[in-house]
C-alpha positions in Angstrom: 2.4 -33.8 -25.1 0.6 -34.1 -21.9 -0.5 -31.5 -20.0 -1.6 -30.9 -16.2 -4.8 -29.8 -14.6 -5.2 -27.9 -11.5 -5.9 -31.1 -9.6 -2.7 -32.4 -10.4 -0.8 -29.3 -9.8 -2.0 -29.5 -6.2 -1.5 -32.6 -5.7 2.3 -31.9 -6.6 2.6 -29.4 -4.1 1.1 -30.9 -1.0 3.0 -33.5 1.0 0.0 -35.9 1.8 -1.4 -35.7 -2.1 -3.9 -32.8 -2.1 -6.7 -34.8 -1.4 -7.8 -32.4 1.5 -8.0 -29.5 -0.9 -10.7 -31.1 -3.1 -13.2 -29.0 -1.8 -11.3 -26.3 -2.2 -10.5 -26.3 -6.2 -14.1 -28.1 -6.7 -15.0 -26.0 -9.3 -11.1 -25.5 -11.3 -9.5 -28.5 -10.5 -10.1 -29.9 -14.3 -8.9 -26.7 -15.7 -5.9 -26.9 -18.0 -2.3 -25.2 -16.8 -0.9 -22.7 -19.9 2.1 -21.5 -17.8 3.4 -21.8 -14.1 4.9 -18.2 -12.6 7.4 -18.0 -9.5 4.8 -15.2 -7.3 8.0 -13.7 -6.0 8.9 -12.2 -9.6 5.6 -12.0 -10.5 3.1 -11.4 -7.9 -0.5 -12.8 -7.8 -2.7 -11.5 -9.8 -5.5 -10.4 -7.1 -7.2 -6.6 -6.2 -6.3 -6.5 -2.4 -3.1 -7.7 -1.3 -5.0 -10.5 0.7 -3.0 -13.2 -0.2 0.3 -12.1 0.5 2.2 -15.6 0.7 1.9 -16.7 -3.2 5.1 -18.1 -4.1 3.8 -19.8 -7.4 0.8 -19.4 -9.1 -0.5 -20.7 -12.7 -2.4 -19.5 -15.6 -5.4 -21.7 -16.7 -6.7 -21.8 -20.0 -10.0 -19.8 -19.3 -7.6 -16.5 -18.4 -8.0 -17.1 -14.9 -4.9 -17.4 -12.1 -4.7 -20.0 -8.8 -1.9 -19.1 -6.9 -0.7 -21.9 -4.1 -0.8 -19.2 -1.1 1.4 -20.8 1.5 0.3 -19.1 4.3 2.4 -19.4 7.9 -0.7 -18.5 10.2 -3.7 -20.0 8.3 -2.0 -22.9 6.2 -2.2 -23.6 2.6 -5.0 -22.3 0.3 -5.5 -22.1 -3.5 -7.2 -18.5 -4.5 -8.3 -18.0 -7.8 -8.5 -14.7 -10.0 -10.6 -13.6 -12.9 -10.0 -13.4 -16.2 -10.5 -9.5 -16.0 -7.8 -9.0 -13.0 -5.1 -11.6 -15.0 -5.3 -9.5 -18.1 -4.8 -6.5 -16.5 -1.8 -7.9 -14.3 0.0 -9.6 -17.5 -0.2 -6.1 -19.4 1.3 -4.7 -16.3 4.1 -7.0 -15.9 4.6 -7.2 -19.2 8.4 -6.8 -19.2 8.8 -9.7 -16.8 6.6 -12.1 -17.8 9.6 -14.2 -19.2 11.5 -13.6 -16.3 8.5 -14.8 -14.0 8.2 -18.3 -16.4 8.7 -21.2 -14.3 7.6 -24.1 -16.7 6.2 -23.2 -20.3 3.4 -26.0 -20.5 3.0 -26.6 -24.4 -0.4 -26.8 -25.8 -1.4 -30.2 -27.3 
């Protein structure tokens, strides 16, 4: 079973590869996807409401989030949330974490 990285999630998304958010995902692009969540179901996991155009975000295998913010006024960018701010958001959505499941990614 394979499974996909960061780096290959963005590259998925973007129209031109994701090559020009490199710098961007530097330090998580090798990180390992456990699940994919639609953001409109299940928001971002994130303190502020700063990134408020998160349509799909993904669980990484450290606990952490990246969410693919599509922003309209400031383009596309790829915050990331701590382990800490993930748990607390997946014990609070709890109920609708299934509902929320875009792609299970199985574990090899």
């Amino acid at each position: 079973m394979s499974t996909q990285t960061v780096s290959e999630w963005v590259s998925s998304l973007c129209t031109y590869g994701g090559a020009e958010f490199d710098d961007q995902i530097r330090t998580y692009r090798d990180r390992v996807i456990v699940a994919e969540y639609d953001g409109r179901a299940i928001p971002f996991p994130q303190t502020t409401f700063h990134y408020r155009n998160v349509m799909n975000w993904v669980l990484l295998d450290d606990g952490s989030a990246v969410g693919f913010n599509e922003s309209p006024r400031s383009g596309f960018s790829f915050p990331r949330s701590g382990r800490k701010i993930v748990d607390r958001y997946l014990a609070n959505y709890a109920d609708k974490l299934d509902e929320g499941l875009k792609i299970p990614i199985p574990s090899p």
